[in-house]
N, C-alpha and C positions, 0 to 999 in steps of 0.2 A: 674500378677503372681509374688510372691516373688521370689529374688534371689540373688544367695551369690555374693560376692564383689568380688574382683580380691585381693587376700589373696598377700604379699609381702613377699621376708625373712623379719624374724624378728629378729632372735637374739636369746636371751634368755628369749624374752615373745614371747608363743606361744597363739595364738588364737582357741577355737573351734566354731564353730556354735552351738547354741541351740538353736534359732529358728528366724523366720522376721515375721512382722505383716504391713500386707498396709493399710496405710491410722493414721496412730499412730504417735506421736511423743515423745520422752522420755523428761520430760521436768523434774524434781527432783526425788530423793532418800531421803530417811526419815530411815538410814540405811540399813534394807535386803527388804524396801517396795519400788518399784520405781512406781510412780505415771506417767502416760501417755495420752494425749487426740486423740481423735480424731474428727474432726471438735469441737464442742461446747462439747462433754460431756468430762469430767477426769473418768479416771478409776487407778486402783492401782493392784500391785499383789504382792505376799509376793514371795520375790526370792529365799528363802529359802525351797520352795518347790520344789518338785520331776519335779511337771509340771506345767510351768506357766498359771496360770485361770485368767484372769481379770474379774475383778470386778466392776460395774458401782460404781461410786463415788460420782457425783451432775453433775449439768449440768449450762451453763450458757445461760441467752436468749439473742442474740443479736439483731441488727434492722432487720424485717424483712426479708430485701432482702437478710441477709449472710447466713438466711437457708438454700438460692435457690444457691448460689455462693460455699457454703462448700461442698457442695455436689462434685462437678466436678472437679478435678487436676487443672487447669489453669486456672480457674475462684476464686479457692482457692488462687494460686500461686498470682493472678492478685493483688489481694485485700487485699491482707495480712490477709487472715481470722484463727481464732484460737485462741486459746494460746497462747502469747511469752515467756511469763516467769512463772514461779512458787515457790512458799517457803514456805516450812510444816513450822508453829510456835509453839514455846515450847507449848502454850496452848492449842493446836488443832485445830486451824484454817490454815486457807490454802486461801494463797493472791498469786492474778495472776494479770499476765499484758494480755488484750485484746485488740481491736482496739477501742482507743483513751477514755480507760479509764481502772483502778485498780477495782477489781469486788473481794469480801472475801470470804470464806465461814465460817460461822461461825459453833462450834463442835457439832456435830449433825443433821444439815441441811442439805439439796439438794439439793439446789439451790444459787448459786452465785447472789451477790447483789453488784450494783457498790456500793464502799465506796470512790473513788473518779474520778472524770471526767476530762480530762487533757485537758490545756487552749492550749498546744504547742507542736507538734507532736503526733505522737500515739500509742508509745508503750517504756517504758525504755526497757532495754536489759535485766536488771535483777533487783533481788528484793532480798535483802537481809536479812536474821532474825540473831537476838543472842541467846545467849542461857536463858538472862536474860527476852525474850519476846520483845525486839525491834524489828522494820524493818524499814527499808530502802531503797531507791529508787531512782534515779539521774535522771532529764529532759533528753533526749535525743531529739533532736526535729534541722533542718538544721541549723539557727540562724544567715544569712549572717550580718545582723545588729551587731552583738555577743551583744547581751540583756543581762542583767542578768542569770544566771543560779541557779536553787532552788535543793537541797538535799531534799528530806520527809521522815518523820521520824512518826512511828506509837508507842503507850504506853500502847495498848490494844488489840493487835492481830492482827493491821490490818483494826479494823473497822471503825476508821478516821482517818485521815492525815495533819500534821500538815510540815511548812518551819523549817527545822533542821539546815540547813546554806544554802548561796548565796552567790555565785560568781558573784562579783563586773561586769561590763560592760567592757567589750573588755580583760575582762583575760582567758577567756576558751571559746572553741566553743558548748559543751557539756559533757555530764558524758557518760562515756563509761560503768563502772562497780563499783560494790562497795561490797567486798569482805572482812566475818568475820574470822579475826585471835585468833582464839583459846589460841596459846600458846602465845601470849603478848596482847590479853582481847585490839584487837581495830578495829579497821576497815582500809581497805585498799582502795582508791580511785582515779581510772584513769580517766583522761581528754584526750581531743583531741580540735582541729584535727594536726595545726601547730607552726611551730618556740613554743614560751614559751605555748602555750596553752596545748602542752603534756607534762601530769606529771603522777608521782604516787604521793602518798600523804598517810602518815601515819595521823588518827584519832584517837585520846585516846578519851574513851568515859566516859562523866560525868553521874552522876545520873538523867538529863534532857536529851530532846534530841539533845540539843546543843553539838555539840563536844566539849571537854576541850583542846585540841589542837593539830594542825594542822601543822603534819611538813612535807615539804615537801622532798623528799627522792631523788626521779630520775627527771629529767625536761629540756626540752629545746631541743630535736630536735625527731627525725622520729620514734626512736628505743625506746623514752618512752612515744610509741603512742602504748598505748596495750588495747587491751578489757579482752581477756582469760588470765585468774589468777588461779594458786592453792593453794592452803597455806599447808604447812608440816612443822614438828617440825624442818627440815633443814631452813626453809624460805620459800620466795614466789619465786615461778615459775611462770615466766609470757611470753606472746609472742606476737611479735612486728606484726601491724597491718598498715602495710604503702604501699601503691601503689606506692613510689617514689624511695624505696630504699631496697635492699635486704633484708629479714625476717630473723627473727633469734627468738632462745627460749632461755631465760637466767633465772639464778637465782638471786637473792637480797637474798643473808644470814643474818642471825642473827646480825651481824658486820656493816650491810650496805655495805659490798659491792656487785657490782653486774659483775657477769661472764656469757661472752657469752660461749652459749652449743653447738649450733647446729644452722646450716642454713637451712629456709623450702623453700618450693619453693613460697608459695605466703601468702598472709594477714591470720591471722590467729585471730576468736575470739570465740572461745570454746575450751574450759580446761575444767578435771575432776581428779579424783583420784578414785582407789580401794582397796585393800588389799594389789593387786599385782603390781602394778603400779601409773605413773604420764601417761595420756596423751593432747593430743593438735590436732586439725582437722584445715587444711587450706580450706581455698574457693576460687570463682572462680572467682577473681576481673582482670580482663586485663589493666595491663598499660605499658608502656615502659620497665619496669622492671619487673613484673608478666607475665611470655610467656602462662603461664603452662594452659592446659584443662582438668587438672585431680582438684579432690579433694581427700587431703593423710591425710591420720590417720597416726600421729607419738606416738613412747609411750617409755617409758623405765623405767626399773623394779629401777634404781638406783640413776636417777636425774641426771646423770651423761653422760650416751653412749645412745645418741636419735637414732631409727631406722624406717622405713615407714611399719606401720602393713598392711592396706590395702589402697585400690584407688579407685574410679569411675570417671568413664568422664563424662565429660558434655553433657546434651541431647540438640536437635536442637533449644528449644527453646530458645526467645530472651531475654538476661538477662536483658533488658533496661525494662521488662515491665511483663516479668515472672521469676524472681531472678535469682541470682548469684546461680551456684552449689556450696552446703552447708554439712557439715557434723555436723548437733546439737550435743552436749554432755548436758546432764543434769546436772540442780545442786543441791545440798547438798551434805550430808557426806551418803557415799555407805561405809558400812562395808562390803561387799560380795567381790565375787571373779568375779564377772559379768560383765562389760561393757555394757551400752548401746549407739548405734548410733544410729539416723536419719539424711537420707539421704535426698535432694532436688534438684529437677533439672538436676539430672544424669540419664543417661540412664540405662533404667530397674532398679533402687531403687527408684523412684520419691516418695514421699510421702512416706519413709519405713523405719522401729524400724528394727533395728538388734539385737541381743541381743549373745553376746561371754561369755565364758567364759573363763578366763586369768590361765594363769599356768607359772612358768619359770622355765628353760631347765635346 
């Protein structure tokens, strides 16, 4: 049975319900369209309607046995089955991340095709497009060795993949996110996990998909270990993702510099934006410094005054083996006035699309 969240003060972003769906996951927006899967198929719905309809979209075929595993909460949970990422491109294709490879669909089809199978880990975090029809994508994968790491860069929609840059051996553990800036036409790219291996990194991007160059911005200890990024004509909002030391959400202004905003209570790596706001979801990582058993939605109408919109705890299961309690946020540009969450691992949202609509007081 769906069920609302344990709603927080907020402030002056207030939240309504408009409805939950189980077993969904919000995974991009393609401005008032937000795009969602459940187990293998995507579906879409235009939010700008009265009342949300989904609509089947394509479907993708995995290996056999994740027909039989999607089906079930913690056989899902187990295996990491699904969707991880998604990214509408200017031309009409639409590139997702699956288990242990990139799959496209090209505009008009209905069925996802891998367009590339990955040598190292099994899923980036995210996948990035421009508006000029690039995309993008960072290894993610454990790397105790710390091997080289690869950027991919597509020139066609998505429908092959080529090395955009490499990170030399023993300088990064992996790519966390790689995030387009609009209003200075680059890309933005986080590393992990420790000492110099966290960075951000500004990309000017050439006519190839070689970056023209590569500065580095923030670097060198816990607090610019971030996955969740937003980009706004103020800068980038980004938020620290460290199990060793207290969290915080800050900005990087246009100036380069960067100011701490707000302290969360634990690792945070989903950011969004809508009309009405910036927000940020923490998860459920326990270490010496993360006590906390909730998962918090924080949001603020101004970039400014962060507040906790809602929460869920964490359900009994083991996170070593059925995930971390998670709050997804999708990505692309959401012109609406909507939010969507997916919840994981928390009691009574497990597998579950919320969907608010935002207003400020």
């Amino acid at each position: 049975m769906a069920t609302e969240p344990l709603l927080l003060e907020s402030g002056t972003l207030k939240l309504e319900l408009v409805g939950t769906f189980l077993g969904m996951r919000a995974l991009a927006w393609d401005r008032d369209v937000l795009y969602a899967s459940r187990g293998y198929e995507l579906y879409s719905a235009e939010m700008s309607c009265q009342e949300i309809e989904w609509r089947l979209v394509a479907r993708y075929r995995p290996q056999w046995w994740r027909n039989l595993t999607c089906r079930i909460a913690l056989s899902f949970r187990l295996v990491r089955d699904g969707f991880h990422a998604l990214a509408v491109l200017p031309n009409g294709n639409v590139a997702a991340a699956v288990p242990g490879a990139i799959a496209t669909l090209p505009l008009g089809k209905t069925e996802f095709r891998i367009s590339h199978r990955l040598d190292r880990g099994t899923r980036p975090l995210h996948i990035a497009g421009t508006p000029d029809g690039r995309a993008f994508w960072g290894e993610y994968f454990d790397n105790p060795s710390r091997e080289e790491v690869h950027i991919y860069g597509s020139l066609d929609g998505g429908l092959t993949w080529h090395v955009a840059h490499t990170f030399g051996k023993r300088s990064i553990r992996h790519i966390h996110n790689i995030v387009y800036d609009l209003w200075e036409d680059c890309v933005w790219i986080f590393t992990g996990d420790y000492g110099s291996e966290c960075r951000i990194l500004r990309a000017s991007l050439s006519r190839s998909l070689d970056f023209q160059v590569l500065d580095e911005v923030v670097a060198g200890n816990q607090q610019a270990r971030a996955v969740a990024a937003v980009v706004t004509e103020n800068g980038l909002y980004f938020a620290s993702d460290t199990p060793l030391e207290q969290n915080y959400i800050y900005q990087l202004d246009r100036r380069g510099r960067v100011r701490r905003l707000s302290g969360i209570p634990s690792s945070s790596i989903y950011g969004c934006k809508n009309r009405n706001g910036i927000f940020f979801s923490t998860m459920i990582e326990p270490s010496q410094v993360n006590h906390t058993k909730n998962v918090t939605l924080f949001g603020s109408d101004n970039g400014a005054t962060w507040r906790p919109l809602a929460d869920w705890r964490k359900d009994r299961w083991s996170m070593k083996f059925f995930q971390y309690g998670n709050a997804f946020l999708p990505d692309g540009e959401n012109s609406s006035d909507l939010l969507a969450v997916s919840t994981m691992a928390v009691d009574e949202a497990d597998l579950q699309t919320s969907i608010w609509r935002t207003s400020i007081r």
